[in-house]
N, C-alpha and C positions, 0 to 999 in steps of 0.2 A: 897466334890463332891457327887452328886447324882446316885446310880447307876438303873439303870433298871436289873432285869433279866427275860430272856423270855425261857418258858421248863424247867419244873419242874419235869421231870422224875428222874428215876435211879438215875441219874449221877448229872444233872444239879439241882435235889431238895438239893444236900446237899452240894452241892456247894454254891447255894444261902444261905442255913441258915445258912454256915459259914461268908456270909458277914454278914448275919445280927447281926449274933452271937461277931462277933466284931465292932462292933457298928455305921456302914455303914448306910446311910442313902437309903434304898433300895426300889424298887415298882417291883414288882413280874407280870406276866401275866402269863396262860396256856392256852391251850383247853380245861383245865379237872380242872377246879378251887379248885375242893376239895384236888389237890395237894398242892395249897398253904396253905391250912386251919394251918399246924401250921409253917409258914412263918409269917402269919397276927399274928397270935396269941405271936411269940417273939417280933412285933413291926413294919415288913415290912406293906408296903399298897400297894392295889390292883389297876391296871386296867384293863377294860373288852378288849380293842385289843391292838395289839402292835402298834400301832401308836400316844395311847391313852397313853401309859406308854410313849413312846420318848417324848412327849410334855411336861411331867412330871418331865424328869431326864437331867443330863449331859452326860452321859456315857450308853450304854446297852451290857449287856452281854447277848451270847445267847451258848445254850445245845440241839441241835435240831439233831432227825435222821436219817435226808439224806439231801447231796448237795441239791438235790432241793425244800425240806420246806426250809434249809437256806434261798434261794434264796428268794424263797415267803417271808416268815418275813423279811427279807432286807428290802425288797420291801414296806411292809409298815412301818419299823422302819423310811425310809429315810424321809417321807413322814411330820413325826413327829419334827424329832432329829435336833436341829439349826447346824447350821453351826460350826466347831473347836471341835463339840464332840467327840466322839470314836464309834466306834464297836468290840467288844471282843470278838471273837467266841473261844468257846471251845469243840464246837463238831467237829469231824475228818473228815476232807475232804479233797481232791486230791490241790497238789499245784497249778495248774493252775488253776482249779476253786476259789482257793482264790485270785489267781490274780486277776481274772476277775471279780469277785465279788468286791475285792475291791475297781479295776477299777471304778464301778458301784455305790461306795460309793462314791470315791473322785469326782467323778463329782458334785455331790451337796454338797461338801465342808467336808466331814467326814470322819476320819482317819480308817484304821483296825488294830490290832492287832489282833493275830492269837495266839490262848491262847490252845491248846487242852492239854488235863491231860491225865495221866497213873500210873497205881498201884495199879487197882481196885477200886470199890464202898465203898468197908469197910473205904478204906483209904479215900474216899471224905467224909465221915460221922465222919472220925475224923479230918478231916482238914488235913490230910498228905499226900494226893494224892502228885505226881511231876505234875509240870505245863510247858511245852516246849512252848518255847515264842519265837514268831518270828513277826518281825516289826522294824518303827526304833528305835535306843537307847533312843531316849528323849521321845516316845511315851510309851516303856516298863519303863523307868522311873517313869513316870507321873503315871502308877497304879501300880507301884509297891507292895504297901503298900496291894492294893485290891488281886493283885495274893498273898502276903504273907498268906493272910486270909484264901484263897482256898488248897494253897495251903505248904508241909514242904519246898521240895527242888524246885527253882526254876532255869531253865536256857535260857537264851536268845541263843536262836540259830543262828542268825544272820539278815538278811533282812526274808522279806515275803516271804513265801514259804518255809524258813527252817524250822519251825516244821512241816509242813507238813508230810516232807521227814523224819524227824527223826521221829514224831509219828507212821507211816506204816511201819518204821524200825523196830519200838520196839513189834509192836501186829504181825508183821509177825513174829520174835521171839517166841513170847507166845504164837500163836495158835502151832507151830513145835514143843515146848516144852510139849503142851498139849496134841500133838498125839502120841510125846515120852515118855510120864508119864503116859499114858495109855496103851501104850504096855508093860512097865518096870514093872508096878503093876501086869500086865496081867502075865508076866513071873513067878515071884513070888509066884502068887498065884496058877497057875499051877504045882509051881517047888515044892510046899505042905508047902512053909511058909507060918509065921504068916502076915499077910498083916500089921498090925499096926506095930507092930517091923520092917517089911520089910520099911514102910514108914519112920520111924525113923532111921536106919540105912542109907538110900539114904538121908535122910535131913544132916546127917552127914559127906557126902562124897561129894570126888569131881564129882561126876555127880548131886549134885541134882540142884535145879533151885528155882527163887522165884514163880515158876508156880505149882510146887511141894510141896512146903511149904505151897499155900495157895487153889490153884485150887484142886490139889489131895486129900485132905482131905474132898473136898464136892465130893467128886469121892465116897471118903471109905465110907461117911453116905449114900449114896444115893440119896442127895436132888440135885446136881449138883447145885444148886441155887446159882449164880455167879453172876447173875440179868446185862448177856449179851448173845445177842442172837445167832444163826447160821446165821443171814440175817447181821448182824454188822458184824461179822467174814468174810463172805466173800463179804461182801463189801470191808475192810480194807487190805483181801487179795489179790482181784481186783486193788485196788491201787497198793500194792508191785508188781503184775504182770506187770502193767503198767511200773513201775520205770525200772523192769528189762530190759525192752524191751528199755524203752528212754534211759536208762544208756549202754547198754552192755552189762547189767551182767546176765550170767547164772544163773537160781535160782530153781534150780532143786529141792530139800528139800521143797522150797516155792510151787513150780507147785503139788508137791506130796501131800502136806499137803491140797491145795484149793480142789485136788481132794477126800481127805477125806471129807471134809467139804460139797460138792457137793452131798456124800451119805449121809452125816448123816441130810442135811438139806430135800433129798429126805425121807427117813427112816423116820426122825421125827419130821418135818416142821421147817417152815425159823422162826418160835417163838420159838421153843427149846433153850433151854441153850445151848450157847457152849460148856461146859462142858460134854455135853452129847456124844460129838463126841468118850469118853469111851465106850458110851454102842453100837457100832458097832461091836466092839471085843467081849463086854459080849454077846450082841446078837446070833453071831455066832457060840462063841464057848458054849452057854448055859451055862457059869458061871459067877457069879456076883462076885463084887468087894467090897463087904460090908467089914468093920473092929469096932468095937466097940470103941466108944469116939472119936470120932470125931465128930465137930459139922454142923450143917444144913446149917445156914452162917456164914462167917468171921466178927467178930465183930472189 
């Protein structure tokens, strides 16, 4: 099968070179072409729109920053892509917009699967990200082999719209945990320990978190370089709010945490690292959170 993929940032560049990386027959598009440059260079091929790339392939995956560029690239993938292909999104959006979207697709004859990953950038660079898969069975079927590429552990979550729900499950998680492991360091570091031993002693216990493990340590260098921003974050916390409200469920810890995220996108713009949402604490209390060895980014 041929696949297309469209968005070549962050997230979606190294997802792509894991298809190609195994030996996918792929065609790449961006806004910013020099993100493909070494896509072309392991063997993908290029085209100049995405409508241009559908004409090209069986299949397109897409890594895009907001429901509504989805919506535009849809828009002209449909335009392209014959009849019985797919669409794969793996960037995070609200379930009823992938409803609707899909809706949007299956009128001119095109299936969705709803592909979005989690576990961080480092892990899509090595191929181990998790891929939460929702759509039907014979459709997650049919690319199995291509989420294997992207991705280590994969799970079908049920019909459409379930990764949704589980994806805005898992990053309201980790933004709570990220506002937790900046307090926790904060404590430590006030309390006159060593922060690097303090860090290793919490990765050794039961409080610590895979957010700790891997976000904390771009806390202790300084680079916060997590390569996600404060405008993803509370977008993705805008969805958990929503859920809370459609479902019932009080989500108090979640409302507290969006309100962090609301100062620190104020404080340090909606392009900031999430990660940054530490330095509101270090800001305040005029002490930083440095430790020695640790590195810039997660390899």
């Amino acid at each position: 099968m041929r696949y297309g993929y469209i968005g070549l940032g962050n997230l979606g560049g190294h997802l792509a070179a894991s298809l190609v990386r195994h030996g996918f027959d792929v065609t790449v598009h961006d806004i910013d072409k020099s993100l493909a440059e070494r896509h072309l260079k392991a063997g993908a091929k290029w085209a100049n729109t995405p409508t241009e790339l559908a004409h090209k392939v069986d299949h397109v995956f897409t890594c895009l920053p907001s429901p509504v560029i989805s919506e535009t690239v849809l828009g002209q993938i449909l335009d392209g892509l014959k009849p019985s292909g797919t669409w794969i999104e793996n960037s995070t959006n609200g379930r009823d917009e992938m409803k609707r979207l899909a809706t949007m697709a299956a009128a001119r004859g095109i299936r969705t699967l709803e592909a979005p990953v989690t576990g961080g950038v480092h892990l899509a660079a090595r191929g181990e990200i998790t891929v939460l898969a929702g759509g039907d069975k014979d459709l997650f079927e049919l690319h199995h082999k291509a989420l294997q590429a992207i991705g280590k552990k994969i799970f079908h979550m049920g019909p459409l719209g379930s990764a949704a729900v589980i994806k805005v499950i898992t990053n309201m998680l980790a933004f709570i945990h990220l506002v937790a492991d900046a307090e926790a360091l904060m404590l430590a570091r006030r309390g006159g320990l060593d922060l690097a031993q303090a860090w290793a002693a919490i990765t050794a216990s039961s409080g610590s978190s895979f957010v700790h493990e891997t976000e904390g340590q771009l806390i202790l260098n300084g680079s916060y370089d997590i390569a996600f921003t404060m405008d993803l974050a509370l977008k993705d916390l805008g969805f958990a709010m929503n859920f809370g409200k459609e479902f019932g469920v009080p989500l108090d810890l979640a409302a507290m945490t969006n309100q962090t995220f609301i100062k620190g996108k104020a404080a340090y713009g909606g392009g900031a690292q999430s990660t940054e949402i530490a330095r509101l604490l270090e800001d305040l209390l005029h002490t930083d959170l440095r430790a020695p060895g640790f590195p810039a980014r997660l390899e």
